[in-house]
C-alpha positions, 0 to 999 in steps of 0.5 A, spaced: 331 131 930 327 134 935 328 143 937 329 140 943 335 136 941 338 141 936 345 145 940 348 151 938 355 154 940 353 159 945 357 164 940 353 162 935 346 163 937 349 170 941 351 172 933 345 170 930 340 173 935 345 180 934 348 181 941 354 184 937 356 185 929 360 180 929 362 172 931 369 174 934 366 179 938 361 173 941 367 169 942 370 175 945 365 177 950 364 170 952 370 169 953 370 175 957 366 172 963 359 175 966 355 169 962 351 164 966 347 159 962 342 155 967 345 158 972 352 156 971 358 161 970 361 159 963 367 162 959 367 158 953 364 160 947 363 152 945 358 151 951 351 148 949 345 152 947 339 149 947 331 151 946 329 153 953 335 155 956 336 160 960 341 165 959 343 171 963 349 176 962 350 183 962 351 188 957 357 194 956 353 198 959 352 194 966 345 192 964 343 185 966 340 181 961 336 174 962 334 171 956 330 164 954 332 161 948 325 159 943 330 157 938 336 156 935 336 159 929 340 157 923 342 163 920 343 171 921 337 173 918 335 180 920 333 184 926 325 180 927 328 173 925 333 174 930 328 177 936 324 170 935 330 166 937 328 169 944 324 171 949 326 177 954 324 174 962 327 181 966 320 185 964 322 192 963 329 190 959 331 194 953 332 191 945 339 190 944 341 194 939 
């Protein structure tokens, strides 16, 4: 199998990539609107995520985020491990915390 043929669960890869400290608080903030995936709006924290997306979200503090999946990774490691996961296309965005 191909990186371009694995998929990960959108709340997954948001934990692995350490958007929040934990999976339930991705699954939240999917859940809680405000996530574009190729473009199209998504709610659901099952939704698709493969090498070369484009996610686009906004964090708590009102900043836009727009990301393009590298990798889908396969655990939560630390912090270098998970900013390989993806690349920032807003030049200018700050690191999440």
């Amino acid at each position: 199998m191909t990186e371009s043929d694995r998929w990960e669960r959108l709340d997954v890869w948001l934990w692995y990539a350490r958007l929040a400290k934990t999976r339930s608080a991705c699954t939240a903030a999917v859940r809680g609107g405000g996530f574009r995936l190729n473009r199209q709006s998504t709610d659901k924290p099952h939704s698709r995520l493969r090498a070369g997306d484009v996610l686009t979200f906004t964090t708590g503090d009102g900043e836009v985020r727009v990301w393009r999946v590298l990798s889908v990774g396969t655990r939560r490691g630390p912090v270098g491990e998970a900013r390989l996961l993806w690349e920032d296309v807003l030049p200018g965005s700050t690191e999440p915390n």
